[in-house]
N, C-alpha and C positions, 0 to 999 in steps of 0.2 A: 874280861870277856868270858861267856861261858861255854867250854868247851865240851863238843857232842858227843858223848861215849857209844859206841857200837854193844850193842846193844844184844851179840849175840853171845852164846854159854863160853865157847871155848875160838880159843888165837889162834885168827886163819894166818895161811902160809898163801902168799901168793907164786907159787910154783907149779912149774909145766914137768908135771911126770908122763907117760904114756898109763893109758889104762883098756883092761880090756872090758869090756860087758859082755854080760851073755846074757840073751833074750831068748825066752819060749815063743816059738810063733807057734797059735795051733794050727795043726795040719801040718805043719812042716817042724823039722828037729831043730832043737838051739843054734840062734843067729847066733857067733861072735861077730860084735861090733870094736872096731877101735876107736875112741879117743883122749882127750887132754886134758888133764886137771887145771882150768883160772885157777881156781885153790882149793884149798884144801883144811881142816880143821882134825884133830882126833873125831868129833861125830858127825861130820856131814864133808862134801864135796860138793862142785860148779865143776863140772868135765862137758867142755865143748866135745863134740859127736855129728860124723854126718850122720847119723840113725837115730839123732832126736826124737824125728817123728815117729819113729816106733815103741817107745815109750808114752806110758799115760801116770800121771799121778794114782797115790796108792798101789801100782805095782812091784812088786819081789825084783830085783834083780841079783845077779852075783858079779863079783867084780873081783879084776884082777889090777892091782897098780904095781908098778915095775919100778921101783927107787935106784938110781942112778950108782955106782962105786963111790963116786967123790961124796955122797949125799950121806951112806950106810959107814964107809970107810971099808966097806967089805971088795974084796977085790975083783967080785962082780956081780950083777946087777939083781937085787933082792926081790923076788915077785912078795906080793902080801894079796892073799885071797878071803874076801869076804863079804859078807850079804848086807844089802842096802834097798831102803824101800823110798821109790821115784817122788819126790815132795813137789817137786814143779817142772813144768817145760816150759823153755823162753826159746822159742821160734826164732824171734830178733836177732839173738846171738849164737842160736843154733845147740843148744845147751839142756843140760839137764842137770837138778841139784838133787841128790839124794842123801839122806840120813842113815847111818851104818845101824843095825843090829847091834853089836856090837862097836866096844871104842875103836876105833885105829890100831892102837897099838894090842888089842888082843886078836884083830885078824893071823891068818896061819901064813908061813911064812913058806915060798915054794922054791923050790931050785930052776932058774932059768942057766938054760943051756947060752 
């Protein structure tokens, strides 16, 4: 039997981190949105969002994902901040996949309180 190979660059993670978006609306100053990474990859993410619909394909956002202590081994919870540009909206699932700017692992890393 021939088995289907996923076909994309880099191994997703299927984990539920919290992440933040922030959206320009004009006329009004940056939305922060919260939601949830299905998964995750070094260059792209699937984070379900009730603020889907506020995003459009080819838009900038910036993003903040919050990695968990047990995840980092660090004894608490690691923000990682970085720019990502909106590649789809899936209404269905309420979801948005975005492509990092950068890799993953060169986003900045932030101190949560």
């Amino acid at each position: 039997a021939m088995r289907i190979c996923d076909q994309r660059r880099h191994r997703r993670l299927r984990k539920n981190f919290q992440v933040a978006l922030q959206k320009r609306i004009p006329g009004i100053s940056d939305v922060l949105l919260e939601g949830n990474t299905l998964d995750l990859s070094r260059g792209d993410a699937f984070i379900k969002t009730e603020g889907w619909h506020f995003f459009k394909p080819g838009e900038l956002t910036e993003l903040t994902f919050f990695l968990p202590p047990d995840f980092t081994g660090r004894d608490t919870p690691l923000g990682l901040r970085g720019s990502a540009i909106v590649i789809r909206v899936d209404p269905g699932m309420g979801a948005i996949a975005v492509e990092f700017i950068n890799e993953f692992r060169q986003f900045t890393p932030i101190t949560v309180c």
